[in-house]
PLY file of the C-alpha trace (Angstrom):
ply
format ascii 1.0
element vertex 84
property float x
property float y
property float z
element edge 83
property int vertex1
property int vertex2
end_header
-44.11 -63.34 -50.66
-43.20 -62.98 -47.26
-43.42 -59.59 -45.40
-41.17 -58.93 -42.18
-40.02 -55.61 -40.11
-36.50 -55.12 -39.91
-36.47 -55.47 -36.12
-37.83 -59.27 -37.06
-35.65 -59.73 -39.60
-32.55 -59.07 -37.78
-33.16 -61.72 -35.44
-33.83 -64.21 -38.28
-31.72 -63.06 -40.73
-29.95 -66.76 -40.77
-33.40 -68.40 -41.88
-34.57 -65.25 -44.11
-31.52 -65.75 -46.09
-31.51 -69.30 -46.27
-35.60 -68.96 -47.55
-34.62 -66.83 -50.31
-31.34 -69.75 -51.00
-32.82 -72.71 -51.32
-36.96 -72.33 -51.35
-36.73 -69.36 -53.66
-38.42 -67.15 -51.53
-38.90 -63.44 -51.58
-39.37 -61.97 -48.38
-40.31 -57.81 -47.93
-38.91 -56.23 -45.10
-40.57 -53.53 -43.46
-40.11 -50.30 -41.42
-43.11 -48.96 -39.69
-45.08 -51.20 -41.70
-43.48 -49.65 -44.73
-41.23 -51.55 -47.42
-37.79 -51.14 -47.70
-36.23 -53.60 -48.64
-36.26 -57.41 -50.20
-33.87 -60.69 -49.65
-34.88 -62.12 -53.27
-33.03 -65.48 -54.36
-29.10 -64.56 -56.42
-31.16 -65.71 -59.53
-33.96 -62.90 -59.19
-31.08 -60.61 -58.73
-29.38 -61.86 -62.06
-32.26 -61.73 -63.89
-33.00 -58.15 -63.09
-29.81 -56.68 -63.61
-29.69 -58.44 -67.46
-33.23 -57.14 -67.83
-31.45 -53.88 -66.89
-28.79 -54.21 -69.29
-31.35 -55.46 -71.99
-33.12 -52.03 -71.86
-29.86 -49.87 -71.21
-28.75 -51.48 -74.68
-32.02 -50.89 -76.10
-32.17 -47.15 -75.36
-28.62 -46.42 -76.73
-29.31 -48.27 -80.16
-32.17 -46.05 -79.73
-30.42 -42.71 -78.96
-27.57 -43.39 -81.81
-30.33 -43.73 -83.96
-32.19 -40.96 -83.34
-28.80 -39.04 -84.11
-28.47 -40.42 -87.09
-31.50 -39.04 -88.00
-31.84 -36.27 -86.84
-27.67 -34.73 -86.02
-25.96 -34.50 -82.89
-25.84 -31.23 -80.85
-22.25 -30.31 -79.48
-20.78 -29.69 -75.87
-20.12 -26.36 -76.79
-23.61 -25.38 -77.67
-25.67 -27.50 -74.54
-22.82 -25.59 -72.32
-24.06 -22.39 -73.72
-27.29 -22.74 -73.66
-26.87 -23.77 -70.26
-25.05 -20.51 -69.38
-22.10 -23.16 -68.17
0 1
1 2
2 3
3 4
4 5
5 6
6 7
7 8
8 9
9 10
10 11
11 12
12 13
13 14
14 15
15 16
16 17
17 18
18 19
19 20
20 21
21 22
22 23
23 24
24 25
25 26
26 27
27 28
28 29
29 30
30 31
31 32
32 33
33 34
34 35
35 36
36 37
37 38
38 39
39 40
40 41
41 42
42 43
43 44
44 45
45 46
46 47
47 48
48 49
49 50
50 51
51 52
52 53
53 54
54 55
55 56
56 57
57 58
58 59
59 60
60 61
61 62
62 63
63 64
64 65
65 66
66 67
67 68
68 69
69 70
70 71
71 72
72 73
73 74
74 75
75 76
76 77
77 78
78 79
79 80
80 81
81 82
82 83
């Protein structure tokens, strides 16, 4: 994985993006030698945001269950608890 500062990048931002398009590449950019950023190939991104999805459906399956179980609480009473 490539790393690059953002001042470099900016000047190469043609050949970054075409690294990331067509070899796959991952490339880091950097601010004062810091990361801040990646230019990851559309598939990485894809992946990641159905991995995303994967666990956001996994955690409300989880949540309904754990309701089931054990009863949901209503608005009213988290507002007053909350002094809202």
């Amino acid at each position: 994985m490539a790393n690059i500062s953002t001042k470099e990048a900016r000047g190469q931002l043609s050949t970054v993006i075409s690294r990331a398009a067509f070899a796959k590449e991952r490339t880091i950019l950097t601010r004062h030698g810091k990361a801040v950023a990646a230019v990851v190939p559309i598939e990485d991104l894809e992946f990641l945001e159905k991995l995303e999805e994967r666990i956001d459906i996994e955690d409300a399956r989880a949540a309904l269950t754990d309701v089931k179980k054990k009863g949901a609480v209503s608005w009213n009473k988290i507002k007053a608890e909350l002094n809202l």
